[in-house]
C-alpha positions in Angstrom: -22.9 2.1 -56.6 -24.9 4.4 -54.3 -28.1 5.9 -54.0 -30.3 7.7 -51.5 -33.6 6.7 -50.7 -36.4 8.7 -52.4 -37.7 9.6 -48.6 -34.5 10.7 -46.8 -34.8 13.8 -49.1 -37.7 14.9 -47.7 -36.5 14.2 -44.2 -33.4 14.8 -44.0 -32.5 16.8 -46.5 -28.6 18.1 -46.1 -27.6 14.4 -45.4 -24.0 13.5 -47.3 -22.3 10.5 -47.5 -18.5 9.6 -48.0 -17.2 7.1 -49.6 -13.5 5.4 -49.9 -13.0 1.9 -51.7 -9.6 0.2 -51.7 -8.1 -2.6 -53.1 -5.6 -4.8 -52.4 -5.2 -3.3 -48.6 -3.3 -5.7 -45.8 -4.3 -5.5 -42.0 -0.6 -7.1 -41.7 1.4 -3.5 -40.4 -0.4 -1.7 -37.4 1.3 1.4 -36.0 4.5 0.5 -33.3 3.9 1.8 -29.9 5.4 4.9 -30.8 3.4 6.2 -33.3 -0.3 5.6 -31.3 1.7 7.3 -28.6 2.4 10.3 -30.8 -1.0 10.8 -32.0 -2.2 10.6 -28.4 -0.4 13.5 -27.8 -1.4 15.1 -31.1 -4.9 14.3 -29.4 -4.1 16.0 -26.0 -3.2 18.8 -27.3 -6.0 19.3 -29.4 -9.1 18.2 -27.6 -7.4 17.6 -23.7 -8.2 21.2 -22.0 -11.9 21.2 -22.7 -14.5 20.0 -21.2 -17.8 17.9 -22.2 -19.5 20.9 -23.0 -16.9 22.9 -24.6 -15.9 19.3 -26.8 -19.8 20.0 -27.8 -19.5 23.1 -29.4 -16.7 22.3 -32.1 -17.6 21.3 -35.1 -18.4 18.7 -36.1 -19.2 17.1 -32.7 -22.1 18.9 -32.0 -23.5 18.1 -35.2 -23.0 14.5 -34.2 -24.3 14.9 -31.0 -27.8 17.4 -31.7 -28.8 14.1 -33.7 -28.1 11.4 -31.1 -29.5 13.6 -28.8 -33.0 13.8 -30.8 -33.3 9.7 -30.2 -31.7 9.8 -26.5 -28.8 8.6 -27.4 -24.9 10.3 -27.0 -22.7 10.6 -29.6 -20.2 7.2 -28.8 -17.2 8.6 -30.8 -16.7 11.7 -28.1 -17.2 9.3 -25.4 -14.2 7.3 -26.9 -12.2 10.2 -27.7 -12.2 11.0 -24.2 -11.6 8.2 -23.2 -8.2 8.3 -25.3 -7.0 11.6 -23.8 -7.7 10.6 -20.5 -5.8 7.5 -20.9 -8.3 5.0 -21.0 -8.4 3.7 -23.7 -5.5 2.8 -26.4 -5.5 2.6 -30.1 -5.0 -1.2 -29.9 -7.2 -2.9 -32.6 -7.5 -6.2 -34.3 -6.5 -5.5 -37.5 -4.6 -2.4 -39.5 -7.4 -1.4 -41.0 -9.2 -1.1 -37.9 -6.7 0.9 -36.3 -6.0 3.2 -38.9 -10.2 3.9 -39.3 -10.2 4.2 -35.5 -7.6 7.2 -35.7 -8.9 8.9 -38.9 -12.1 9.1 -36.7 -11.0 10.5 -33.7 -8.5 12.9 -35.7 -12.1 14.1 -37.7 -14.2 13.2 -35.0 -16.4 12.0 -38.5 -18.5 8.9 -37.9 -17.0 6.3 -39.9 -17.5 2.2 -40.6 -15.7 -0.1 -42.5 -16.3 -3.2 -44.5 -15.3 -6.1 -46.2 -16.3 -5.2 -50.0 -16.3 -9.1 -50.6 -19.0 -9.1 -48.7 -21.3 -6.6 -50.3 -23.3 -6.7 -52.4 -23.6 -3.4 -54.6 -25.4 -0.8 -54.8 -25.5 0.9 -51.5 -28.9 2.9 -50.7 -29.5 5.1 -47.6 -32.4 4.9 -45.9 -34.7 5.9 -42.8 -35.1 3.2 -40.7 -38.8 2.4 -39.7 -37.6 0.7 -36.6 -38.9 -2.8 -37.4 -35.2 -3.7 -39.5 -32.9 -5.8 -37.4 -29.7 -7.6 -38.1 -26.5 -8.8 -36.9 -24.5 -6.4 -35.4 -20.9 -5.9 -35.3 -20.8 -7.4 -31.6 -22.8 -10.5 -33.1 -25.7 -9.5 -31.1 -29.3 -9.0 -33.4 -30.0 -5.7 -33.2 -33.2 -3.4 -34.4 -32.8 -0.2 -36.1 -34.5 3.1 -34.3 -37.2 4.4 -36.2 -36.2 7.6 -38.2 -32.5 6.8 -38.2 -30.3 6.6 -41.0 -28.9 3.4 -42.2 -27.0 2.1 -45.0 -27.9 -1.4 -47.3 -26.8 -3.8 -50.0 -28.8 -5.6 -52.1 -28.9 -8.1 -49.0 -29.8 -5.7 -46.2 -28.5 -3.5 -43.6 -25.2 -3.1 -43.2 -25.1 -0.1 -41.0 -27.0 2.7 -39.0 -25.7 5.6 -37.1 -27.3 4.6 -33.7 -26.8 0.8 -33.9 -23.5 0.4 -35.9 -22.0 -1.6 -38.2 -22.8 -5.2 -38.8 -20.9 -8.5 -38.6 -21.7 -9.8 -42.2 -19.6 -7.3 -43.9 -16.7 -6.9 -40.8 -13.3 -6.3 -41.5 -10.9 -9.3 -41.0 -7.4 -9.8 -40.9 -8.5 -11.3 -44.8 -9.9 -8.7 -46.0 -8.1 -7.4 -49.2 -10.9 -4.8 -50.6 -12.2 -2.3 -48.3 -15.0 0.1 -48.0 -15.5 3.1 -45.7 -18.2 5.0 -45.4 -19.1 8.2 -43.2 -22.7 9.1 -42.3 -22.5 13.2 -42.0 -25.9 14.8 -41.3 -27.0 18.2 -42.4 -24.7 20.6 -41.3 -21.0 19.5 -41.9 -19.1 20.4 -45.1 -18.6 18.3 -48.1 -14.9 19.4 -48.2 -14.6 18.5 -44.5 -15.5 14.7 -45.3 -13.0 14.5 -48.5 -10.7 16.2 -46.1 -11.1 13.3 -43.9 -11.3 10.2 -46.5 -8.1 11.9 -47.9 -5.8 11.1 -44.6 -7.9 8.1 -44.4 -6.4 6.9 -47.5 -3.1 8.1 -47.0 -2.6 6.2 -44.4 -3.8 3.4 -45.4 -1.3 3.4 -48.5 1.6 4.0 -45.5 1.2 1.1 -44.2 -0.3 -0.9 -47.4 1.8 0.2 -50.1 0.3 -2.0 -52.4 -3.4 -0.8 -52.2 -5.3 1.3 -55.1 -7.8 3.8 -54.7 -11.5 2.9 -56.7 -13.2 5.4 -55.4 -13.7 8.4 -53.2 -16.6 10.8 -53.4 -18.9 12.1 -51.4 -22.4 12.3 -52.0 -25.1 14.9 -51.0 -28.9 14.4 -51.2 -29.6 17.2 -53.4 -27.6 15.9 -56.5 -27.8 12.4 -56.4 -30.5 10.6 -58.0 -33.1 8.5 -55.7 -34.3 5.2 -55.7 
């Protein structure tokens, strides 16, 4: 189902990746008003009284943000989970699925992208990007990977990187029935941190989809996982 490249060893050894597939999910139930508004709150109190710079510091934020940092870039999830406390942004999305990947995110603060498993075609293997990859992004817009990054493809191509996103090939839709999430982690955050996280992930996904059936959850590490 998964592998890692034989070169992301070597440079960037430490790298995990978590995995949840579900079946037979349904975008049909997104949280009522009341229930975004609540975890807003749960949000506020958690995150709201510090600061840029003190956000940085937690774990596993600054993880996210020493890597986005090494390519000039800033790690997007703080940006939106400030924007949430502040009151800029809502937990509106287009689908269930959406919404509920959206708040596991900002509850972990865990970079995480979902997908269509329709749409895949297995196995998954990680890989550094050489910068000369493009493809469709989630936006519809062709994008190119950054060279040294991480990303994530089928036996079709890329389906994901950390600076670039998720693509539109392999989108949720208010169709999709099997789902895949997956959630990059470089070196330096816990294994049990990530099941941790694709553990609400999936609990709330069975809240609102009653009818949906785990197939997997795991999380993989570079150093006992066989390579490509």
């Amino acid at each position: 189902m998964f592998q890692f490249d034989k070169n992301i060893e070597n440079s960037n050894s430490g790298v995990k990746m978590g995995f949840l597939i579900m079946s037979r999910v349904s975008s049909a139930n997104p949280y009522k008003e009341e229930e975004t508004a609540e975890f807003i709150s749960v949000l506020r109190n958690k995150f709201g009284r510090l600061d840029r710079k003190e956000l940085k510091k937690l774990n596993p934020i600054g993880t996210y943000a020493a890597y986005y940092k090494k390519f000039g870039y800033s790690y997007p999830v703080l940006a939106q989970l400030e924007s949430v406390v502040q009151g800029k942004k809502s937990l509106d999305a287009e689908s269930a699925l959406l919404q509920v990947m959206f708040i596991s995110e900002l509850d972990s603060m865990l970079l995480t992208a979902g997908h269509d498993l329709a749409e895949l075609q297995l196995p998954l293997l990680l890989k550094s990007a050489t910068g000369a990859e493009s493809y469709q992004s989630i936006s519809g817009k062709e994008v190119k990977t950054v060279n040294g990054d991480l990303m994530l493809c089928d036996s079709i191509g890329t389906i994901s990187s950390i600076l670039r996103g998720p693509d539109y090939r392999s989108r949720i839709t208010a169709s999709t029935s099997d789902v895949l999430f997956s959630t990059y982690a470089p070196p330096g955050i816990d294994e049990s941190y990530i099941k941790a996280h694709l553990e609400k992930l999936e609990s709330r996904i069975k809240a609102l989809s009653p009818s949906a059936t785990t197939k997997l959850l795991q999380v993989f590490i570079t150093s006992n996982i066989p390579t490509g």
